[in-house]
Structures are given as C-alpha cells and as structure tokens.
C-alpha positions as a Markdown table, in Angstrom:
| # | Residue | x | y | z |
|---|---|---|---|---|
| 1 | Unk | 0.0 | 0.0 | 0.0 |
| 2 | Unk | 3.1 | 2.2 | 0.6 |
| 3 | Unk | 3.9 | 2.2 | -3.0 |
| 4 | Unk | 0.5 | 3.3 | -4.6 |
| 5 | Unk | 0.2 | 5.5 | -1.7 |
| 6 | Unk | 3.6 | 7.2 | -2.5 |
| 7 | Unk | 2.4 | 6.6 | -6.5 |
| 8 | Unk | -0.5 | 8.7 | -5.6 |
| 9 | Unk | 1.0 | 11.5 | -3.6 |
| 10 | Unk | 3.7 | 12.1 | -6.8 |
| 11 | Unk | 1.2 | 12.2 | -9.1 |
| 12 | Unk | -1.3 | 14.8 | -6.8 |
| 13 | Unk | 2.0 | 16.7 | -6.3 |
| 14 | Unk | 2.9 | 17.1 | -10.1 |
| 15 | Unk | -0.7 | 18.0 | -11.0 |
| 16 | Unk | -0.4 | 21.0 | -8.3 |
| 17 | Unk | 3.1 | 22.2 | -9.4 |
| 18 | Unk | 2.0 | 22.2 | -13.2 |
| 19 | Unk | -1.7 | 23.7 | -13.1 |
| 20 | Unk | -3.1 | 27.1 | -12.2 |
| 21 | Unk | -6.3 | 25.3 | -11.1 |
| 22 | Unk | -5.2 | 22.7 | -8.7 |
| 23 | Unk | -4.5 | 25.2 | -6.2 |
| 24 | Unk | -8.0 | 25.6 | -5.6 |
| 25 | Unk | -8.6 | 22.0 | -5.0 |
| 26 | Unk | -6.1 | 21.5 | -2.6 |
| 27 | Unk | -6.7 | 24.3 | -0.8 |
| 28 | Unk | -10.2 | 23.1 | -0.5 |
| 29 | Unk | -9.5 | 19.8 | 0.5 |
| 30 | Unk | -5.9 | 20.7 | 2.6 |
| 31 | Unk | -6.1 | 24.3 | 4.0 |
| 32 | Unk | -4.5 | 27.2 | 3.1 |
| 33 | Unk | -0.3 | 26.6 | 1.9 |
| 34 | Unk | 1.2 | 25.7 | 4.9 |
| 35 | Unk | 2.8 | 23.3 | 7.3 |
| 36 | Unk | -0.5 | 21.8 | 8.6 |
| 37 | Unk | -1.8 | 21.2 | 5.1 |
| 38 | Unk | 1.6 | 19.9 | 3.8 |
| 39 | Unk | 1.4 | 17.6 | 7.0 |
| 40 | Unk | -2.4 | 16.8 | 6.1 |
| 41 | Unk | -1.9 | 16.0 | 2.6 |
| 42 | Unk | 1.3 | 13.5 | 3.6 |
| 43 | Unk | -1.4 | 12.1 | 6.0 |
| 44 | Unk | -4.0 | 11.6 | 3.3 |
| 45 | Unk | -5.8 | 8.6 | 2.6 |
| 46 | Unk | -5.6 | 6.9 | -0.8 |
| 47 | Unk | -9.1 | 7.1 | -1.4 |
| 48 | Unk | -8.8 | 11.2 | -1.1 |
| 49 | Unk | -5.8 | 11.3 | -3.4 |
| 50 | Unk | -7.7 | 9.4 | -5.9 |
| 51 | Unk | -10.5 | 11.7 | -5.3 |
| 52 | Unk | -8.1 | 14.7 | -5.9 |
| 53 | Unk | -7.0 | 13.4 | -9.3 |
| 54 | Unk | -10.8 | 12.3 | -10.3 |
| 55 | Unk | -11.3 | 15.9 | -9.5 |
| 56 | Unk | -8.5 | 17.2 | -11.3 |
| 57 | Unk | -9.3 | 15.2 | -14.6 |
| 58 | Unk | -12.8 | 16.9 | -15.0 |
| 59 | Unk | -10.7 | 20.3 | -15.8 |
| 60 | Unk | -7.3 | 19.0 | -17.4 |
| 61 | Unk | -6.3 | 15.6 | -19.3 |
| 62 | Unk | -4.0 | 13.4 | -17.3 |
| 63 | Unk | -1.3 | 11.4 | -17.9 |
| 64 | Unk | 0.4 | 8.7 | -15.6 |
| 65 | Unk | 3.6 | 7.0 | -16.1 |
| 66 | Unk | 4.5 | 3.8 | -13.9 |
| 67 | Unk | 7.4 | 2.6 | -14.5 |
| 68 | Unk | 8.3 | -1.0 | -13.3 |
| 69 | Unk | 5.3 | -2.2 | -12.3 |
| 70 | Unk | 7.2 | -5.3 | -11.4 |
| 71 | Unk | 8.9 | -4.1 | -8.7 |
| 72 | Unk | 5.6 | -2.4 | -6.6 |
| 73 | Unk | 5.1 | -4.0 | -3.8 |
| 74 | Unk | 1.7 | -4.3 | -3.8 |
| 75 | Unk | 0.3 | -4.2 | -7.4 |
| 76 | Unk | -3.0 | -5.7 | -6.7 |
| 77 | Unk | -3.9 | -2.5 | -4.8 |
| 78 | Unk | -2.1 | -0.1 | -7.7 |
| 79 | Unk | -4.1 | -1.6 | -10.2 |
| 80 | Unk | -7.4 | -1.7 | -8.5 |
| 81 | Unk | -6.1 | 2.2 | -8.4 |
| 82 | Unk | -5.6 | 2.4 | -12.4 |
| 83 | Unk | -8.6 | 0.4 | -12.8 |
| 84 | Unk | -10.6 | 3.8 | -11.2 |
| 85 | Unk | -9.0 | 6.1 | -12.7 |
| 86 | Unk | -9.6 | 4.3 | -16.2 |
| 87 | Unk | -13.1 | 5.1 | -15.6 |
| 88 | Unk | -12.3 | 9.1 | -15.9 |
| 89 | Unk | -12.3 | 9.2 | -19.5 |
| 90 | Unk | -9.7 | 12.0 | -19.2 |
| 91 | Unk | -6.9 | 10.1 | -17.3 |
| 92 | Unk | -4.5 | 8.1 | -19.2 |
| 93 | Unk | -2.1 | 5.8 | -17.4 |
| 94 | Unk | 0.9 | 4.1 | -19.4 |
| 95 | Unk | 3.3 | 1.2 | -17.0 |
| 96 | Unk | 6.1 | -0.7 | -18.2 |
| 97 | Unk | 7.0 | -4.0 | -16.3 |
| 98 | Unk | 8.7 | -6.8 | -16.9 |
| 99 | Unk | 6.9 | -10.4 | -17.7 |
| 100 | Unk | 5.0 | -11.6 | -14.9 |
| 101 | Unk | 2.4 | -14.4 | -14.2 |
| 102 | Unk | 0.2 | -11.9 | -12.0 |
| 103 | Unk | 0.8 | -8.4 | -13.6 |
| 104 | Unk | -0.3 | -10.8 | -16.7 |
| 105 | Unk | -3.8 | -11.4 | -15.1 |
| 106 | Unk | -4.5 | -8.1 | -13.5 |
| 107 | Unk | -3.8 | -6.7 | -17.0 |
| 108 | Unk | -6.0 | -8.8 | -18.6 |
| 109 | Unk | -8.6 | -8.1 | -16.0 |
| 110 | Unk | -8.1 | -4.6 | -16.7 |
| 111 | Unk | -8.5 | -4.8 | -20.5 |
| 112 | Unk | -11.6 | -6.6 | -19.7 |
| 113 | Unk | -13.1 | -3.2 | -18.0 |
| 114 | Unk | -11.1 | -0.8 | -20.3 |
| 115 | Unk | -11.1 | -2.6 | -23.7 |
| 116 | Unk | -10.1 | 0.6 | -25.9 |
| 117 | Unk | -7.7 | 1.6 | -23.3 |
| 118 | Unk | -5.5 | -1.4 | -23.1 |
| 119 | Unk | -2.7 | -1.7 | -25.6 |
| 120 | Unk | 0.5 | -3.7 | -25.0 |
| 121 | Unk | 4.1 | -3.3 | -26.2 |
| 122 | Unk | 6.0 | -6.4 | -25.5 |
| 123 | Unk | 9.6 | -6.3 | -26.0 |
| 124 | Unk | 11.9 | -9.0 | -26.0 |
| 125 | Unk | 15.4 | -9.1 | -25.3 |
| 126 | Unk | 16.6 | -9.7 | -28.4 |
| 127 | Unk | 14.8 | -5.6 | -29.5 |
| 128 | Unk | 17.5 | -4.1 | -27.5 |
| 129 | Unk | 20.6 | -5.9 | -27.3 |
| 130 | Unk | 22.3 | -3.5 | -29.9 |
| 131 | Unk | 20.6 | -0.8 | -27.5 |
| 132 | Unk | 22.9 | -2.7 | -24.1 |
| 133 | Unk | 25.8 | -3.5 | -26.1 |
| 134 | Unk | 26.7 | 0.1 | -26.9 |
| 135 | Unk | 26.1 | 1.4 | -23.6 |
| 136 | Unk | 28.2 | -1.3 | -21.5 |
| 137 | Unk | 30.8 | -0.6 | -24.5 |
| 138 | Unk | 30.9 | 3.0 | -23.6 |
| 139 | Unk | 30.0 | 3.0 | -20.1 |
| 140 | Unk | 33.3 | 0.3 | -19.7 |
| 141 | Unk | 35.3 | 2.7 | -22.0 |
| 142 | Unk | 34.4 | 5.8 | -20.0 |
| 143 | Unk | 35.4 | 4.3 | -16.5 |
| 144 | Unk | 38.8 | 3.5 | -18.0 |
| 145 | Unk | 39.3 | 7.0 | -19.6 |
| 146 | Unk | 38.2 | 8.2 | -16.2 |
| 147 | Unk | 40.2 | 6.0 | -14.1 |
| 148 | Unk | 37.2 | 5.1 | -11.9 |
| 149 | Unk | 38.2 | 1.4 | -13.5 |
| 150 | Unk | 42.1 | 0.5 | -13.6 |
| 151 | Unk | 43.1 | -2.3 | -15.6 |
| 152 | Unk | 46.2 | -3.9 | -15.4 |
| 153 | Unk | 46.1 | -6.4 | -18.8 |
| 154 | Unk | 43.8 | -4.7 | -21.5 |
| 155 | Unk | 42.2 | -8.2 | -22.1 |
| 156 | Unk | 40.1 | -8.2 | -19.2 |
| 157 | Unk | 38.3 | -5.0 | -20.5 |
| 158 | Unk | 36.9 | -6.8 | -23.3 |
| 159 | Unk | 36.4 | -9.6 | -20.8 |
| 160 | Unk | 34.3 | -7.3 | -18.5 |
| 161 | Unk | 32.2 | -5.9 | -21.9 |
| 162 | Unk | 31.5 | -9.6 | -22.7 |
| 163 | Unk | 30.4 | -10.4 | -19.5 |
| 164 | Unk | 27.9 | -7.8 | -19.0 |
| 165 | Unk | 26.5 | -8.4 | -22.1 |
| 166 | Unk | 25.9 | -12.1 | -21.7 |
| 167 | Unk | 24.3 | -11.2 | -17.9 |
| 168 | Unk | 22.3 | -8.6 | -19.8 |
| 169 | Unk | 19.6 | -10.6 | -20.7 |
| 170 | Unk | 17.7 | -7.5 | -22.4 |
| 171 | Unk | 17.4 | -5.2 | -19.1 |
C-alpha cells in the first residue's frame, strides 16, 4: 500500500506544481499553503488522493507513467487504483513491467473493464541488445578514460564488456 500511496501522492504533487487550477482544489480539500496542510496532505488517505486526481481530470487531461510495475510491492492495490482512474475518461495511465504471471492477469482483467484503453508493447530481449551492447561498450570505455576502473592487462576489458553483455539478458 506504501507504493501506490507514495504513487498517488507524486502524481497529486505534479498536477499542483504544473496547473493554475489545482491550487484551488487543494486548498479546498488541505487548507490554506502551509505546514498543517503539507502535514495533512502526507497524512492523506488513498481514497482522497484518488478523489483529488478524479477531480482534477474533470478540468485538465491526465497522464500517468509507472514505471516498473514489477517491482511495486503491492500491485494488486495499484491496479485496482488504475482500474478507477480508467473510468475518468480524461486520465491516461501508461506502465512498463517486466513479464509476470500476476501483472499478466491483473492486465487482462483490466482490459476486460477498459477494452479501448489497453494496448500492449511487449519487448523482447533480443529488441534491445544492440541498445545494451553500446552502452556497456561506452559505459566500460568511460570508467577506463576516467580511471574510476584501472586495468592492469587490456584483455580483461573486453572480458568485463562480454560479461555484461551475456548477464544482460535484455534489461
């Protein structure tokens, strides 16, 4: 719940910071710009973020980005989220994540409610290994140049190259 919480909270933040007419909403809901209200948002429920967001999309479009979805700790709660916020036409909500047996269910749960709204991208590691190759190349040849890596036999740098990009496995 920490994670979606924490989700939430960024999301309310950035809508405040880059709209004119959030302030009014939070001020409704928080109090006037202060400690108190900065100490009441941090205290707020999930279920008045969400409410402030819902809000918020009835004046502005909104877009949210989650990023490794994988790695929430609770995604069943974070979805149930997206799942509500689908249902305000004006809220878009793009995640990445990699392959897993229950962000595959949940997502095909959620297509089930949102079926124009659900479009998938799956890469494979294979799509970016050109992508990992030149930046382990570069990254290894930078650390050299800067002397944060020190090699005694020039071998072992493409040794170290080779084996990140075996380990890479497309991530």
């Amino acid at each position: 719940m920490t994670d979606t919480l924490g989700l939430l909270r960024a999301v309310v933040t950035q809508l405040i910071q880059n709209s004119d007419m959030t302030d009014d909403i939070f001020i409704n809901l928080f109090g006037p710009t202060s400690v108190a209200a900065i100490e009441s948002f941090q205290a707020a429920s999930l279920q008045v973020l969400e409410n402030v967001v819902t809000a918020i999309a009835r004046t502005m479009k909104v877009v949210v980005v989650i990023d490794a979805l994988d790695e929430c700790e609770d995604t069943k709660t974070l979805l149930g989220l997206i799942t509500r916020l689908l249902s305000a036409r004006s809220v878009n909500v793009l995640m990445s994540s990699r392959p897993s047996a229950s962000i595959r269910k949940a997502w095909d749960q959620l297509a089930t409610f949102h079926p124009g709204a659900c479009h998938e991208l799956a890469l494979s590691p294979s799509m970016n290994k050109s992508d990992i190759e030149l930046y382990v190349t570069e990254t290894v040849e930078s650390m050299i140049t800067s002397r944060d890596l020190s090699l005694r036999d020039p071998k072992l740098r493409e040794e170290i190259i080779d084996a990140l990009k075996s380990r890479s496995d497309g991530m």
